[in-house]
C-alpha positions as CSV (number, residue, x, y, z in Angstrom):
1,X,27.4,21.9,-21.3
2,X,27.3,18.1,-21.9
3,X,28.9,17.5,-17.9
4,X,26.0,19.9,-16.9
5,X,23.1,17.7,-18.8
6,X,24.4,14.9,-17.5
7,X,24.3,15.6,-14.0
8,X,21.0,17.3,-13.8
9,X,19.9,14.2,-16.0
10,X,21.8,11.9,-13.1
11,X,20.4,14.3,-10.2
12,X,16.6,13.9,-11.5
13,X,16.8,10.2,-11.7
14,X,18.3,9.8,-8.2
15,X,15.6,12.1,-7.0
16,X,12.7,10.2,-8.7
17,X,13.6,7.0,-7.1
18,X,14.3,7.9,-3.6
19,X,10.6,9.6,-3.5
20,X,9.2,6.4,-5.0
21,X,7.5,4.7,-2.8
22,X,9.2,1.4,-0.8
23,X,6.4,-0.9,0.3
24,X,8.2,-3.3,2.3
25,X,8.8,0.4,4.6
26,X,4.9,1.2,3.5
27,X,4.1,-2.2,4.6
28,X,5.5,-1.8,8.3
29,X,2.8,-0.3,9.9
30,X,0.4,-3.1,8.7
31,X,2.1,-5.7,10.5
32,X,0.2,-5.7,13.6
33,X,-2.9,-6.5,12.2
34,X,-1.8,-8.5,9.1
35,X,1.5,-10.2,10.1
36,X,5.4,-9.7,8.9
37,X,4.3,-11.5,5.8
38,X,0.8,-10.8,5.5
39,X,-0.2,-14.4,6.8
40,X,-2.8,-13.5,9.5
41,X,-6.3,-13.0,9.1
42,X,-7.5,-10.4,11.3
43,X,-10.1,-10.8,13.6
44,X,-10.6,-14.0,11.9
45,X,-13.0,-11.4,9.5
46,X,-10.0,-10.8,6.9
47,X,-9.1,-13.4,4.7
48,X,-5.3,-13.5,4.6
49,X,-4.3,-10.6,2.6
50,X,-1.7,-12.9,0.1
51,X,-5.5,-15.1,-0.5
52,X,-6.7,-11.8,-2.2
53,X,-6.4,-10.7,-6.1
54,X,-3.8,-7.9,-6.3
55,X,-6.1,-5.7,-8.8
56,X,-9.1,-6.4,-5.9
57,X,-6.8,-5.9,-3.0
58,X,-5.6,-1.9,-4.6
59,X,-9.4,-1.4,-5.4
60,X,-10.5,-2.2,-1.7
61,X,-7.4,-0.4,-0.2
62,X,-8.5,3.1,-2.2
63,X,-12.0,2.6,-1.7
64,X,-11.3,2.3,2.1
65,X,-9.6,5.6,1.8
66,X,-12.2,7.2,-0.2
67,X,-14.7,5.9,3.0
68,X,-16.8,4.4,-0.1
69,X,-16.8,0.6,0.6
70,X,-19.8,-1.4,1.9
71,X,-21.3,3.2,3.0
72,X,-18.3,3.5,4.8
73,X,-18.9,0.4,7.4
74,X,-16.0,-1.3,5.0
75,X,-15.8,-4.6,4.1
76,X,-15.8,-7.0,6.8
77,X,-16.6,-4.0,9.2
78,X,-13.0,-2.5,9.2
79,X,-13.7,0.4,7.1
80,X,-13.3,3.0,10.0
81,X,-9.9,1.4,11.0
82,X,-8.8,0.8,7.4
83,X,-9.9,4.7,6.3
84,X,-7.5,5.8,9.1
85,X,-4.6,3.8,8.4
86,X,-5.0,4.6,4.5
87,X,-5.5,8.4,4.9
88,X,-1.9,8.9,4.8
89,X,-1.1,6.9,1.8
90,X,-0.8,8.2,-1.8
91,X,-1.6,6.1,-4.5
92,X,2.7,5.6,-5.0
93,X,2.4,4.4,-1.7
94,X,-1.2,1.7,-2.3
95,X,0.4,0.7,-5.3
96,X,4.0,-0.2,-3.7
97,X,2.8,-1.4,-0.7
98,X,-0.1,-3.6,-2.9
99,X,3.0,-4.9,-5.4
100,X,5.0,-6.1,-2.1
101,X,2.3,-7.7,-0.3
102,X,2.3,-9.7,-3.9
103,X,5.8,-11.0,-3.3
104,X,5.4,-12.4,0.1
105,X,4.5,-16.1,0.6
């Protein structure tokens, strides 16, 4: 019985973190617009997204899924493009992809 716990209990920890979300994999499909390390500013309309306050930056990014920021123009007019590239995202996935974008310099 105890080999049994212990490998459902092994099993269900493996499981949980290879569904968490990775958001330097998240991240990827950012890069056009916002650069390998988050350095560009995009259209010269978006401040670099490392400039930003992390808290601010996961606010804006579920607003622009919720098509709620600025009446769904977005802030700096990218809230049609930034609704369709956050529509996919959970909030595992804002929240991993947010606490990358913190790491890179």
């Amino acid at each position: 019985m105890k080999k049994f716990f212990l490998v459902s209990c092994v099993a269900a920890l493996f499981a949980s973190y290879a569904s968490a979300a990775d958001g330097a994999t998240v991240f990827k499909k950012c890069i056009a617009c916002h650069g390998p390390k988050a350095e560009k500013s995009y259209l010269n309309k978006v401040p670099v997204l490392t400039t930003i306050d992390p808290a601010t930056r996961l606010a804006d990014m579920k607003a622009y899924k919720a098509g709620t920021v600025n009446g769904g123009k977005g802030k700096f007019g990218m809230g049609g493009v930034m609704k369709g590239q956050m529509a996919t995202l959970s909030d595992d996935d804002m929240a991993a992809v947010n606490d990358y974008i913190s790491t890179l310099k």
